[in-house]
Every structure is written in structure tokens, then in C-alpha cells.
N, C-alpha and C positions, 0 to 999 in steps of 0.2 A: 519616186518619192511618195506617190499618195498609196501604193500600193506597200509602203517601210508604214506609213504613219497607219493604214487602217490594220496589215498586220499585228503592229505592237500593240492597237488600241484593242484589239479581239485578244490577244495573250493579256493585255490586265483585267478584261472586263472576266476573261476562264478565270483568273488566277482568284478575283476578288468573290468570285461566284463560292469558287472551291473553300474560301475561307471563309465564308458566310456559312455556307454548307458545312464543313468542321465545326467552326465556332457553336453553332447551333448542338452537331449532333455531339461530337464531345466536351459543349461550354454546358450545357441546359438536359438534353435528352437522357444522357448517358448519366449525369448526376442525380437527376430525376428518376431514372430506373434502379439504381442503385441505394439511393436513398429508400424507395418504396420498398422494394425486396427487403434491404435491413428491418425498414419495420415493422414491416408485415412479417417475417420469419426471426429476429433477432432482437425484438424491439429494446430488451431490457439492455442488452452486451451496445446495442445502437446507440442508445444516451447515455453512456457511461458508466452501467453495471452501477446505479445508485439505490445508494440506502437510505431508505427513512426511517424517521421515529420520532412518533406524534406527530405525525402530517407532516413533516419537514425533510426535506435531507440532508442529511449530517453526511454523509459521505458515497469514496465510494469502495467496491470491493474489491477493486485493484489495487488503490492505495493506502499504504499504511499509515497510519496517525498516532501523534505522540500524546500520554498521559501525564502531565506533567501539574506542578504546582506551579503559581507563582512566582518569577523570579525576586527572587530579596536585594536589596540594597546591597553593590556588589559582587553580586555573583554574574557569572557570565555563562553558564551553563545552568536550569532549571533541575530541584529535585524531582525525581518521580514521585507522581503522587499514586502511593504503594494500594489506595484503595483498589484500584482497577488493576487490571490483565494488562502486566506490558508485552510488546511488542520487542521485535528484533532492534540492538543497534542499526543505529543512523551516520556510521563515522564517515561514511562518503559523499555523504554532502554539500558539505564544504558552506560558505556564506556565500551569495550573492551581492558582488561588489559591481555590475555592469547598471541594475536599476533599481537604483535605492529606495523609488518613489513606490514602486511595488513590493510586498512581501510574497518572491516566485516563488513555487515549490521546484526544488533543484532535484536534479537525480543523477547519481555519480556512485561509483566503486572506490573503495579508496588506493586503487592500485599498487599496494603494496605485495612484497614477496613475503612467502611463507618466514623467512628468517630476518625481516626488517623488523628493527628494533621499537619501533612505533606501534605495529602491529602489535608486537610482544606485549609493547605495554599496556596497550587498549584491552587486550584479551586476556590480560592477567587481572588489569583493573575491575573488568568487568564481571569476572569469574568471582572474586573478593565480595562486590556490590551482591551476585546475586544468593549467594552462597549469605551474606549478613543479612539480606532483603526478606526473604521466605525464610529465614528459619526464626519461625516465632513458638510459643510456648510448647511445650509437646511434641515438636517435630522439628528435626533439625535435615539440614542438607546438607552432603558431603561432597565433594567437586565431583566425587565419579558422579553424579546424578546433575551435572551440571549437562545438557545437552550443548552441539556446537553453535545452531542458531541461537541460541542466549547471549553467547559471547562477541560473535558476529554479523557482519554486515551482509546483507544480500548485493548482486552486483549493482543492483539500481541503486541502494540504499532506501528504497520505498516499498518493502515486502510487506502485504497485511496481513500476512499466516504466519503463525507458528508450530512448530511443530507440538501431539499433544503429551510430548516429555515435558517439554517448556510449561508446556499450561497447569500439568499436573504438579508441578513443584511448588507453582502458585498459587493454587488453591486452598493452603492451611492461612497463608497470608493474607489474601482478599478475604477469607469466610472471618478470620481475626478481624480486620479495619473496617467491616460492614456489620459486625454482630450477625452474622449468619452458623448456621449448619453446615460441615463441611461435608457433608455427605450432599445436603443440596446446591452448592458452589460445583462438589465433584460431577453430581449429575446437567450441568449445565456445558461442564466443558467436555461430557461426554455425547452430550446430543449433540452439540454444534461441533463434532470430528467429523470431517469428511475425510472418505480414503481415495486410495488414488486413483483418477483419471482413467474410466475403461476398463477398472481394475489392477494394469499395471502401468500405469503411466503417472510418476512422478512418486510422492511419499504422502503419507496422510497429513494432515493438516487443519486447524483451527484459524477462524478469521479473527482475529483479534478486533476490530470493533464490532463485527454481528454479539459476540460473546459479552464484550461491554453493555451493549445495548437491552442485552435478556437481564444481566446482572442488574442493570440501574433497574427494570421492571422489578425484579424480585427484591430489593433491596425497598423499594415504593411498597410493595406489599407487607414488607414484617414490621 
């Protein structure tokens, strides 16, 4: 019997040893190392790849963000406010009906098929919006120069790139709603084009709020 009772008490006293032991080296140690390494070698991609401007951060460069107006009396969807560079659709979204009390940022596909009639319609509607959007005095757009991320959604629906077709069809339209030069609009969304990743990894690409954020500078100076 006392040879049962001091057995078991030596298998809890290993077991609690071993879990003290864990706990520590992968509750505290290992987070601690990991942590350091991030921000010692990653520090920016570590808190969230964020953007400032004027001492603040306004965002970050992973996520995309909407330019929108004020909604009106009414409406249930916001117009874009056509001064800024927008961004890809957001149809996969969807509303957050589990916590009301918060405004979450959701992220969703809108998983529809190529031949779903919904689909059809968002990417007809939207081809129409961009094609009347940009085409202001002097320059008009014609749907072949419509690119497909204009039309569509990325799978997250929180893409902060666009492609720089998309940017460049925008730019007679922002340099119009700011009183700017479209030569200097055009050279803004030419510096902030990054090409692809290593050379060939992925497509080139503009971030849609860094590009915001030069634009509101340059719009402060004229």
C-alpha cells in the first residue's frame, strides 16, 4: 500500500515537474524568443506592416480601405468619394450580424461561380460605375481598358493593391476632383508601382492608401 501511494505521488510530482517545465519553456521562453527575433529582424511586417501620416497611423498595408462619402438619408450603400484612388470591390464581405456592439472588419470571398447570376450582376454594375466614374472631360474609358480587379473582389475581399491599369484610368479623374496636373497625379501613381516580388512573383501593384496619402500631401501643397 505505501509502496501504491509513494509510487503515484512520485508519477504526479514528474508529471507536474514536466508541466511546469513545458509551461514555462513553451508558455513564456519560446514566445519571448520569437517575439525578439520578429523585432529585431521584422520589426515593421511584426506590428502590423503599419502606415502613418502626420504622426498617426491611419492604417495598414495589408488592408484595404474604403473611400467613401457620407451616407445620405436613405441610402444603404455609401457613394465613392471619386476625389481619391479607389480600391478593389468589397462584395465578400458580407455584414456582421454575431456582434453588433463592435464595427469588425470581416473578410470573405463572395463564393460565387463564374456563371452565377449575382456575380454577373456586380461585374456588369461595376464595369458601368467605372467606365461613368473616370471618364471625365478629355478622356473617356471604354470597357476594354476596364482592368479585372476594378470589377472584382479579391478572395479576402480586403485587397490594398491595385493593379497600375486600375490606377492609371483613375488619374484624369482624381487630377479633375483636386484641381491638380495630370501629369503630376500620373507621376505619383508611377512612383508608388511596385513590380513583382523577386522579380517574378505575383503582378505589379499599387497600394491604394500609400498613393492616397502622397495625393492628400500634394493636393496640401497646390
Amino acid at each position: 500500500m505505501n509502496n501504491s501511494v509513494t509510487n503515484t505521488a512520485r508519477l504526479l510530482w514528474a508529471g507536474l515537474r514536466a508541466l511546469l517545465v513545458l509551461t514555462v519553456v513553451t508558455g513564456v521562453l519560446y514566445p519571448l524568443a520569437i517575439t525578439g527575433v520578429a523585432q529585431g529582424l521584422f520589426s515593421d511586417r511584426a506590428n502590423g506592416s503599419e502606415i502613418t501620416a502626420d504622426g498617426k497611423v491611419v492604417g495598414s498595408s495589408l488592408i484595404g480601405q474604403s473611400y467613401n462619402l457620407p451616407l445620405k438619408k436613405g441610402q444603404e450603400t455609401p457613394d465613392a468619394d471619386l476625389k481619391w484612388f479607389q480600391g478593389r470591390p468589397a462584395n465578400g464581405l458580407g455584414t456582421n450580424s454575431v456582434n453588433t456592439q463592435y464595427k469588425l472588419i470581416l473578410s470573405g470571398a463572395t463564393n460565387r461561380s463564374g456563371d452565377n447570376k449575382d456575380l454577373i450582376d456586380w461585374v456588369t454594375a461595376a464595369k458601368k460605375a467605372v467606365i461613368k466614374d473616370n471618364s471625365v472631360n478629355g478622356y473617356t474609358v471604354r470597357p476594354s481598358d476596364v482592368p479585372a480587379d476594378a470589377v472584382t473582389s479579391s478572395g479576402s475581399g480586403l485587397d490594398p493593391d491595385i493593379s497600375p491599369d486600375y490606377a492609371d484610368i483613375q488619374v484624369h479623374r482624381v487630377a479633375e476632383k483636386n484641381g491638380l496636373p495630370v501629369a503630376q497625379v500620373q507621376k505619383l501613381v508611377d512612383e508608388h508601382t511596385d513590380g513583382r516580388t523577386l522579380g517574378f512573383i505575383g503582378e505589379p501593384r499599387v497600394n491604394v492608401l500609400q498613393l492616397n496619402i502622397v495625393l492628400k500631401e500634394l493636393v496640401a501643397k497646390s
